[in-house]
C-alpha positions as CSV (number, residue, x, y, z in Angstrom):
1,X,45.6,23.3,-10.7
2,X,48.1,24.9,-13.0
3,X,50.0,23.2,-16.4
4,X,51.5,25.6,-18.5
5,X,50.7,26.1,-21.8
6,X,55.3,25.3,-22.3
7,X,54.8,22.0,-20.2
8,X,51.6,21.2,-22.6
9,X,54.1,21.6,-25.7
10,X,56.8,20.7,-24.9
11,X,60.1,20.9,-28.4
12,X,61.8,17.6,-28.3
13,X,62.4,14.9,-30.2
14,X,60.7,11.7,-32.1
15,X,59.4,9.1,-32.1
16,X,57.8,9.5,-28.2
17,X,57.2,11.3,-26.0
18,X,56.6,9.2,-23.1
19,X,59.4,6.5,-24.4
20,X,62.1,8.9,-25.7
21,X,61.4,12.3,-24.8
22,X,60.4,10.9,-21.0
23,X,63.7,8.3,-20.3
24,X,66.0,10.9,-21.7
25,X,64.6,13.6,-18.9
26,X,65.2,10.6,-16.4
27,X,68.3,9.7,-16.8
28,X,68.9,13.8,-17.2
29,X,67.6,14.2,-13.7
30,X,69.6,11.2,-12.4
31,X,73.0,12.6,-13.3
32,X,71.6,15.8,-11.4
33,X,71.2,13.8,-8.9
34,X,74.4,11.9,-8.7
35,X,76.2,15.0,-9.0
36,X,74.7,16.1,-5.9
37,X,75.8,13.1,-3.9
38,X,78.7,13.2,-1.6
39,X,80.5,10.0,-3.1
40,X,81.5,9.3,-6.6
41,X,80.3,6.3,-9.0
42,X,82.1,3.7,-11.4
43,X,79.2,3.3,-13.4
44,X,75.8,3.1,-14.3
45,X,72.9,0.8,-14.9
46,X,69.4,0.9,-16.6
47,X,66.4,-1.4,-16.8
48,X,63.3,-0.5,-18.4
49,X,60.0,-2.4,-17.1
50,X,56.0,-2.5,-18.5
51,X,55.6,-0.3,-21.7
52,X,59.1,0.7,-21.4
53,X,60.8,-2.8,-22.1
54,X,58.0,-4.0,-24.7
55,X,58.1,-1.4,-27.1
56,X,61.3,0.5,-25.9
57,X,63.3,-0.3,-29.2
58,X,60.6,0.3,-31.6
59,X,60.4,4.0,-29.6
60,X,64.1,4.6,-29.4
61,X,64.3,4.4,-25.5
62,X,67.2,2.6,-25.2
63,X,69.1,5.1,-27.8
64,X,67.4,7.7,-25.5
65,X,68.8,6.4,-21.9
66,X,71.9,5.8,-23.4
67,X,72.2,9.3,-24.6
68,X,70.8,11.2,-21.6
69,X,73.2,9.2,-19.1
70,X,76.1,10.5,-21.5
71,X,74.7,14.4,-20.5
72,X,72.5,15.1,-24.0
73,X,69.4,16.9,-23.2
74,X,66.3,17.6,-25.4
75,X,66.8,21.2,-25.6
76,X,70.4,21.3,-26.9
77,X,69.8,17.8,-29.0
78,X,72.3,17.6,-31.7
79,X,71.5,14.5,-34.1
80,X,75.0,13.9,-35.7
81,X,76.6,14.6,-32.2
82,X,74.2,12.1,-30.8
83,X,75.1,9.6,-33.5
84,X,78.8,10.1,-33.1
85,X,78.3,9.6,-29.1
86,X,76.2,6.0,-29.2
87,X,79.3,4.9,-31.8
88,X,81.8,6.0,-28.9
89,X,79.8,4.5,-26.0
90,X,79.2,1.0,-27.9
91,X,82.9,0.7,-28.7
92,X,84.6,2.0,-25.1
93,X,81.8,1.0,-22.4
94,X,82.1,4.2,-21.4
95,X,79.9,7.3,-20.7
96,X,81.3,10.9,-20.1
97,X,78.5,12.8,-18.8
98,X,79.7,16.6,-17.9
99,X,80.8,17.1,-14.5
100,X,80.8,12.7,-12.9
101,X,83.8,12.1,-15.6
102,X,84.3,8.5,-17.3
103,X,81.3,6.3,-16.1
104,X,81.4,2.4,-17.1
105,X,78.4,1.4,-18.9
106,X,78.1,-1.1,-20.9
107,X,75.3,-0.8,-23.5
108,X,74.7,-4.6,-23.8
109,X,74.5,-5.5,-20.2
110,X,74.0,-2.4,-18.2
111,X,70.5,-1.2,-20.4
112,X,68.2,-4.1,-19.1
113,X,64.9,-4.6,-20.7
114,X,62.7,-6.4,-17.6
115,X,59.7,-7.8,-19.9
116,X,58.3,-9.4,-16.5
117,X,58.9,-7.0,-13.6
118,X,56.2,-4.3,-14.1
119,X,56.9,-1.5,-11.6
120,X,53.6,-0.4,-9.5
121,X,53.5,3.6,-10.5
122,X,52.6,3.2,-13.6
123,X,53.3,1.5,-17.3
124,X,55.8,3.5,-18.6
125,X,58.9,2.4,-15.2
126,X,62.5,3.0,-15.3
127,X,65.2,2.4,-12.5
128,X,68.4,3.8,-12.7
129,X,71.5,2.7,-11.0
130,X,74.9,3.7,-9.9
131,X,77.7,1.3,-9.2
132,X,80.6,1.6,-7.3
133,X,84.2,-0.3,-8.3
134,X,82.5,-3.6,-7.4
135,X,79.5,-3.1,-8.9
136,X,77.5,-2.7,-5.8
137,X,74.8,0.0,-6.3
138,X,75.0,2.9,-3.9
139,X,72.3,5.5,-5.1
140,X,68.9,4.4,-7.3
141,X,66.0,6.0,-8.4
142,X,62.7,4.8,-10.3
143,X,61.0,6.9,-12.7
144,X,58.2,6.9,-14.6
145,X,57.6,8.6,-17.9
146,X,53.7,9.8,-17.7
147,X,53.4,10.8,-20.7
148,X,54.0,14.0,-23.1
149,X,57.5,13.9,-21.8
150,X,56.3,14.7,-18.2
151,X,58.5,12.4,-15.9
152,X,58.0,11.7,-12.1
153,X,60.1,9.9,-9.4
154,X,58.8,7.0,-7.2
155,X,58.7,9.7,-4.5
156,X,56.7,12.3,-6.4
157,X,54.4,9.4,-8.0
158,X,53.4,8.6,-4.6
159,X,52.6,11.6,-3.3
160,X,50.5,12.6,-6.4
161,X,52.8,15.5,-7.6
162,X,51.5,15.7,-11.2
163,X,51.3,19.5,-11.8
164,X,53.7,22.3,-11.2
165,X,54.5,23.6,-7.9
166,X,55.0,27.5,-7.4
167,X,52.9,31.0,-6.2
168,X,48.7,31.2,-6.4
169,X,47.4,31.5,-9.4
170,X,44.1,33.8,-10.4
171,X,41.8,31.1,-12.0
172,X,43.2,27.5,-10.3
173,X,40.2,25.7,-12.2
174,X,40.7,21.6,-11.9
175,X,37.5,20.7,-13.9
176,X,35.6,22.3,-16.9
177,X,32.7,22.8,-15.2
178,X,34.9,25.1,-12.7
179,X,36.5,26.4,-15.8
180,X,32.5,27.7,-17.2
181,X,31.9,29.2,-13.7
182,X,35.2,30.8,-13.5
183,X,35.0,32.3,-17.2
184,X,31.5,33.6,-16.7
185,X,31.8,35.7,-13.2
186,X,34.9,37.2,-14.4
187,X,33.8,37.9,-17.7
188,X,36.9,36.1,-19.7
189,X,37.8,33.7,-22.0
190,X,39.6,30.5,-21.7
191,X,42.5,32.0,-23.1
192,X,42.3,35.0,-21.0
193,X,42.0,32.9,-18.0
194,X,45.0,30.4,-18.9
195,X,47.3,33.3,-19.6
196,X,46.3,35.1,-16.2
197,X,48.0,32.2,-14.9
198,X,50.8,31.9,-16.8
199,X,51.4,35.6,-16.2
200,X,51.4,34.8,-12.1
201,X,54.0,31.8,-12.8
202,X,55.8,34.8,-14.1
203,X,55.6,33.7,-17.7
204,X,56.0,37.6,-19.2
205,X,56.8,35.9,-22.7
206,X,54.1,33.8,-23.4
207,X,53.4,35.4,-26.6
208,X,57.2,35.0,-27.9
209,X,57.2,31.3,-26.3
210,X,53.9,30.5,-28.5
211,X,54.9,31.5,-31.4
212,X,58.4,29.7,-31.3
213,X,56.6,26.9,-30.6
214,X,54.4,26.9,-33.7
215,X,57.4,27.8,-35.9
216,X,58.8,24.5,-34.5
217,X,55.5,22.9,-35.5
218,X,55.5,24.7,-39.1
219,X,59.1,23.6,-40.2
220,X,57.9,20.7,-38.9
221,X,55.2,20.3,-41.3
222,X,57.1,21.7,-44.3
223,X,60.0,19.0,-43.9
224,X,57.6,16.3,-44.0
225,X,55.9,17.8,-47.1
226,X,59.0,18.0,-48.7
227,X,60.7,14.4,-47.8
228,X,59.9,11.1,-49.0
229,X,62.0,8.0,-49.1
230,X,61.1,4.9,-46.3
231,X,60.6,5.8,-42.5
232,X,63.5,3.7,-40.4
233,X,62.0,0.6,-38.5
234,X,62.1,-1.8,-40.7
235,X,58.5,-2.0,-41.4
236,X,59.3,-0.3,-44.8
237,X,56.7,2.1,-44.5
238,X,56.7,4.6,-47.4
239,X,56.3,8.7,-46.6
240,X,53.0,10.0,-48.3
241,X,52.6,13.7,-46.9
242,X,55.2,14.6,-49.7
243,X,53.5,13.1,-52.5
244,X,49.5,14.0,-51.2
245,X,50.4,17.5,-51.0
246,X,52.0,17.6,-54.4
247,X,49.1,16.5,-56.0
248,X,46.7,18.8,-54.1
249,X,48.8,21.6,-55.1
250,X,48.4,20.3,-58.5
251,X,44.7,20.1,-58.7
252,X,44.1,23.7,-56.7
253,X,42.1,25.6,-58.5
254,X,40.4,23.5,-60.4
255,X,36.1,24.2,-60.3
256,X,35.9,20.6,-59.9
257,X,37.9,20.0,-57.1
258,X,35.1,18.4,-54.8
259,X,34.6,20.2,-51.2
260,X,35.5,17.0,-49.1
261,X,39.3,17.3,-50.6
262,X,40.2,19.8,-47.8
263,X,39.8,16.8,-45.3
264,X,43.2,15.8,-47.8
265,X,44.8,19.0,-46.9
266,X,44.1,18.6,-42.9
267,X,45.5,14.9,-43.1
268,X,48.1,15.5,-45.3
269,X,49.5,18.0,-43.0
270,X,49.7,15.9,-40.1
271,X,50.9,13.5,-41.4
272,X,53.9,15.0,-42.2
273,X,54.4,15.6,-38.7
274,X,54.2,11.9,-37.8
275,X,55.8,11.0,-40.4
276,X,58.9,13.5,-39.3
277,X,58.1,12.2,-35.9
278,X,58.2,8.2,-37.3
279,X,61.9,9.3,-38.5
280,X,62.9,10.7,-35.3
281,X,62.8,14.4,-36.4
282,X,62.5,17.8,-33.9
283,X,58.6,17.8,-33.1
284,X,56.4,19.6,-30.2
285,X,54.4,17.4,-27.7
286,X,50.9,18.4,-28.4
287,X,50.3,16.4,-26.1
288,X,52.4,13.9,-27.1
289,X,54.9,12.6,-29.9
290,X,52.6,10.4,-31.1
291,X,49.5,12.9,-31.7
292,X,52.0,15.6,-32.2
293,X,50.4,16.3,-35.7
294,X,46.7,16.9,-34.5
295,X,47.2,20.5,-33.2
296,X,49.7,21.5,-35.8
297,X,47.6,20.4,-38.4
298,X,44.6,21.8,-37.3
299,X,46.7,25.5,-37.0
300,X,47.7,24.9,-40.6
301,X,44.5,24.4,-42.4
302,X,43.0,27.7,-40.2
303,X,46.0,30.2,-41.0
304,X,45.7,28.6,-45.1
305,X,42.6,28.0,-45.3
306,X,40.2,29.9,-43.5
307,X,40.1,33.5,-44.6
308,X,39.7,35.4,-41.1
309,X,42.7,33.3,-39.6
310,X,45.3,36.1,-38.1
311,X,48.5,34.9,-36.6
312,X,48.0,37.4,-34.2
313,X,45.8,35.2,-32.7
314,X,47.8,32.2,-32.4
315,X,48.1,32.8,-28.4
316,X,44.2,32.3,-27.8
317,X,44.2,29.2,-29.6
318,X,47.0,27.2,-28.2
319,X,46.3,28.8,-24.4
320,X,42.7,27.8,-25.1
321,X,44.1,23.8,-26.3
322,X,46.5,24.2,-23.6
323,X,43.9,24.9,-21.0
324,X,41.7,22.0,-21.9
325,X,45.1,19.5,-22.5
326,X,45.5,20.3,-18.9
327,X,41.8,19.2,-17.4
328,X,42.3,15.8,-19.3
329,X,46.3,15.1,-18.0
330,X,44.9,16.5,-14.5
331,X,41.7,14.4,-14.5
332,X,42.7,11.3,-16.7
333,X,46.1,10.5,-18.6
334,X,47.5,11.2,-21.7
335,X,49.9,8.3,-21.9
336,X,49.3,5.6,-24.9
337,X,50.5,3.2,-21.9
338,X,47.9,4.4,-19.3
339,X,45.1,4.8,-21.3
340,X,45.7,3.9,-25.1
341,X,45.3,6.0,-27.7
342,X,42.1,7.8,-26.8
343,X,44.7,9.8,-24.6
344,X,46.7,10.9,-27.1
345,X,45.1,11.4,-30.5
346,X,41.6,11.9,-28.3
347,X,43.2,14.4,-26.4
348,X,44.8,16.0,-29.1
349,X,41.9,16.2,-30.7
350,X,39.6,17.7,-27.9
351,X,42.7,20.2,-27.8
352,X,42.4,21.3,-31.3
353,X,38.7,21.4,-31.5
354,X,38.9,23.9,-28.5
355,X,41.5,26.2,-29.8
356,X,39.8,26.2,-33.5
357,X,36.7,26.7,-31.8
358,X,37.8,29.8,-29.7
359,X,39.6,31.7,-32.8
360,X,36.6,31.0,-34.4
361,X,34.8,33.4,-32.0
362,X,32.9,30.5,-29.9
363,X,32.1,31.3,-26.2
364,X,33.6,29.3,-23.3
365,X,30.9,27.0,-23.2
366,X,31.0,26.1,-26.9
367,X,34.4,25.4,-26.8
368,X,33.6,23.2,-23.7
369,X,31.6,21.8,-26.1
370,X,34.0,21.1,-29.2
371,X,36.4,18.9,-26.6
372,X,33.7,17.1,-25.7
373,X,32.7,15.9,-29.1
374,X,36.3,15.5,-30.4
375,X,37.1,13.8,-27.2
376,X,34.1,11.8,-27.0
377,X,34.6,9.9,-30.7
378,X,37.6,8.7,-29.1
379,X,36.9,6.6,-26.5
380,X,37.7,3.3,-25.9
381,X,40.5,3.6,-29.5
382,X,43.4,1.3,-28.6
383,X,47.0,1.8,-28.6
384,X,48.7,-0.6,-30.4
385,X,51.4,-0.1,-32.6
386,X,52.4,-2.2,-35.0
387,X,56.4,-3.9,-33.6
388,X,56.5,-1.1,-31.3
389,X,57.0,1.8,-33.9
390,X,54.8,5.1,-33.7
391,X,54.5,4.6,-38.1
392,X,51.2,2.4,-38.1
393,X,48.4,3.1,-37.2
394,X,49.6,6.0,-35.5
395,X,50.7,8.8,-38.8
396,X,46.8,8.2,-40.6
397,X,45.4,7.9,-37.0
398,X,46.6,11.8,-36.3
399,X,45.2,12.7,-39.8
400,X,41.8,11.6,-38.7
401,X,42.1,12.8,-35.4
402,X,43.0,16.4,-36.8
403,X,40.2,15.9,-39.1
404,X,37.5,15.1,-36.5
405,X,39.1,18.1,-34.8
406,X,37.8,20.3,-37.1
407,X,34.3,19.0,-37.5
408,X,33.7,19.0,-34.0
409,X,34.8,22.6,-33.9
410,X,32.3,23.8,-36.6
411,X,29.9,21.2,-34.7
412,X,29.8,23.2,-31.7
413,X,30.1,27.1,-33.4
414,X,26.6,25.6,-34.7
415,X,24.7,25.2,-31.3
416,X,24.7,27.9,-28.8
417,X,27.0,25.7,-26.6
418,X,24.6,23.5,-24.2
419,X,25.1,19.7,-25.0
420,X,24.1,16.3,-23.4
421,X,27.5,15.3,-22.4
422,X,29.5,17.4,-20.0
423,X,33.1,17.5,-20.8
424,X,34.0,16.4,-17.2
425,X,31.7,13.3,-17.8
426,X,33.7,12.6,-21.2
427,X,37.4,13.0,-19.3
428,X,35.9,10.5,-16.5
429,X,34.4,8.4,-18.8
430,X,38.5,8.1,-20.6
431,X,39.9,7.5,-17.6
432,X,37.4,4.2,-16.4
433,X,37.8,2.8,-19.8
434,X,41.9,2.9,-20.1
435,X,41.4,1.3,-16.3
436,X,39.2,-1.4,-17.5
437,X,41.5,-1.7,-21.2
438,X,43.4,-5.0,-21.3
439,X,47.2,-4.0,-21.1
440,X,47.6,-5.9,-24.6
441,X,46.1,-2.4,-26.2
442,X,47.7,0.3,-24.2
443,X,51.1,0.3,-26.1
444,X,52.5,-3.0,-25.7
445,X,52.5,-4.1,-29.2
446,X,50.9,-7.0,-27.7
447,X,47.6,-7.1,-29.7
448,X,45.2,-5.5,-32.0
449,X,46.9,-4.3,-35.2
450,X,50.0,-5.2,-34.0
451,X,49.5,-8.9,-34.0
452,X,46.7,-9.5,-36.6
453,X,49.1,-7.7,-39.7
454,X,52.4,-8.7,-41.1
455,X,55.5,-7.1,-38.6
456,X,58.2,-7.5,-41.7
């Protein structure tokens, strides 16, 4: 089983992974598709189904289909571009993707949201169509967005492609318990054993790739400690990383200062992620949009806070998080709409907890350990949204999430690594319970918070 640590976290865009970042690489893949084919199309259609068409314009997915059917991908996103492009398309009814020319596509009849057709792959369905002059379709495709911007035909669905094809890898562990036995007959750590496989996927700058990826995270952080103002939505939610962090830099230093404050300083700085992610800002899926300030966070407070932190040794902890990120995608889900949010922020948070503890200088099995407390304090958490927006509960939810990160870190570097609960039993025990959750909690806005507080 192999999941790169650049598939893990993944630089895109906010406020989802699975409803923005995912329906975006769609329709990306669809144009591919159609410019393959040996006839040419008049225009395109759209309809979003489950997860997709419930909460798809509280999570920007119809902006995000729209804008990937026009040829904009993730990793050459331009904002005001993008802007300037959904103004062109609403006023002409007409895409201009590069290389299929002028495509009809009209966004108020050709973006369908199906609230009753649920597609069978999985919450978070798509279709895609092209039309010919009549408005016959001649090629579709169904996709499903799994989650942490991974995206998957009906085809590949099916057949149960859900990791990366390619050459043998060294260490091909698809559990943790493989993952122990592994790490002790060869004598390395997690990390080592993660980057061994990069390295045979031919992954020479893993180093360089790591640590553009937590500068993306860091600016991250510092433009939502520097921005305040209301989030867009219309829930009128008000930024607070900006204003928390000024007044913790305003009481450090002071004797007084009680120790539990630095549970402030983890919180506030993820939620300055969310909250850049709530405003549709440039985030990384760690392992999704909506815990994408768990990891960072957690990074943050041990390169400013803890006084043996080197950022020379940012590559063992996110190969470490990416490593254990991996077993729970592999083995569960880490879709809000699969699983609720025990997938994300719980699998954020078992993420963290394993990368803090390995910098930390814990042994493999006391990392084990750490994701299996920070994983295990998430079970059975809902997803549920309040009107389909990733602002509440979701930017305090990754500020406790990071927190618990770090307590279940320390936790384990406390013990000498053997626990009760096997990590493997946790993982399984995530995946029965989003099976059993009601579909009203896993990211359908249609109960819990969602329906018990006001939506205006």
């Amino acid at each position: 089983m192999f999941i790169s640590v650049f598939d893990v976290f993944k630089i895109g865009i906010g406020p989802s992974s699975s409803h923005t970042m995912g329906p975006m690489v769609a329709a990306g893949r669809f144009l591919d598709r159609l410019r393959a084919a040996p006839f040419a199309a008049h225009g395109l259609r759209a309809s979003l189904h489950g997860s997709l068409a419930f909460t798809g314009k509280g999570h920007a997915t119809d902006r995000a289909v729209i804008l990937g059917l026009d040829g904009f991908v993730l990793e050459r996103y331009d904002a005001e571009a993008a802007e300037a492009a959904l103004v062109r398309i609403a006023e002409t009814g007409t895409l201009r993707p590069e290389g299929l020319g002028a495509l009809s596509f009209d966004p108020a009849t050709d973006l369908i949201f199906d609230y009753d057709s649920a597609l069978p792959g999985h919450p978070n369905g798509m279709k895609i169509m092209a039309l010919d002059a009549q408005g016959d379709v001649i090629l579709s495709e169904v996709y499903y967005s799994i989650g942490g911007g991974f995206v998957l035909t009906e085809a590949e669905q099916a057949a149960g492609r859900a990791e990366a094809e390619g050459s043998p890898i060294p260490y091909p562990f698809k559990s943790a318990a493989e993952m122990l036995e592994m790490a002790q007959r060869s004598g390395l750590s997690i990390a080592q054993m993660k980057g061994a496989n990069e390295a045979a996927r031919g992954r020479a700058d893993v180093s360089d790739g790591i640590g553009r990826i937590w500068q993306v995270m860091s600016d991250c952080i510092d433009r939502g400690l520097e921005t305040g103002g209301i989030l867009p939505g219309g829930l009128s939610v008000k930024r607070r990383a900006a204003a928390i962090h000024d007044a913790l830099r305003d009481e450090a230093g002071r004797n007084l200062a009680p120790p539990h404050v630095i549970n402030d300083w983890i919180a506030c700085y993820a939620m300055a992620v969310n909250e850049e992610n709530a405003a549709g800002g440039q985030v990384v899926t760690a392992p999704t949009n909506g815990a994408a300030g768990v990891m960072p966070a957690v990074v943050k407070y041990w390169l400013a806070h803890v006084p043996t932190a080197s950022r020379d040794r940012l590559p063992e902890f996110f190969l470490t998080a990416a490593a254990i990120g991996g077993l729970v995608k592999y083995n569960a889900s880490i879709s809000g709409a699969e699983a609720g949010c025990q997938a994300e922020v719980g699998s954020a948070a078992a993420m963290a907890a394993a990368g803090l503890c390995a910098v930390m200088g814990g042994s493999p099995e006391q990392i084990e350990n750490a994701a299996e407390i920070a994983l295990e304090h998430h079970l059975g958490m809902t997803c549920d949204p309040v009107r389909g927006l990733v602002q509440v509960p979701c930017i305090e939810r990754n500020g406790l999430g990071a927190i618990k990160a770090v307590s279940a870190a320390s936790l384990a570097l406390r013990g000498d690594g053997s626990h009760f609960v096997p990590l493997d039993a946790c993982i399984e025990t995530m995946r029965q319970t989003g099976r059993d959750m009601h579909a009203h909690y896993k990211e359908t806005s249609l109960g819990g918070l969602a329906v018990n507080v006001p939506n205006c």
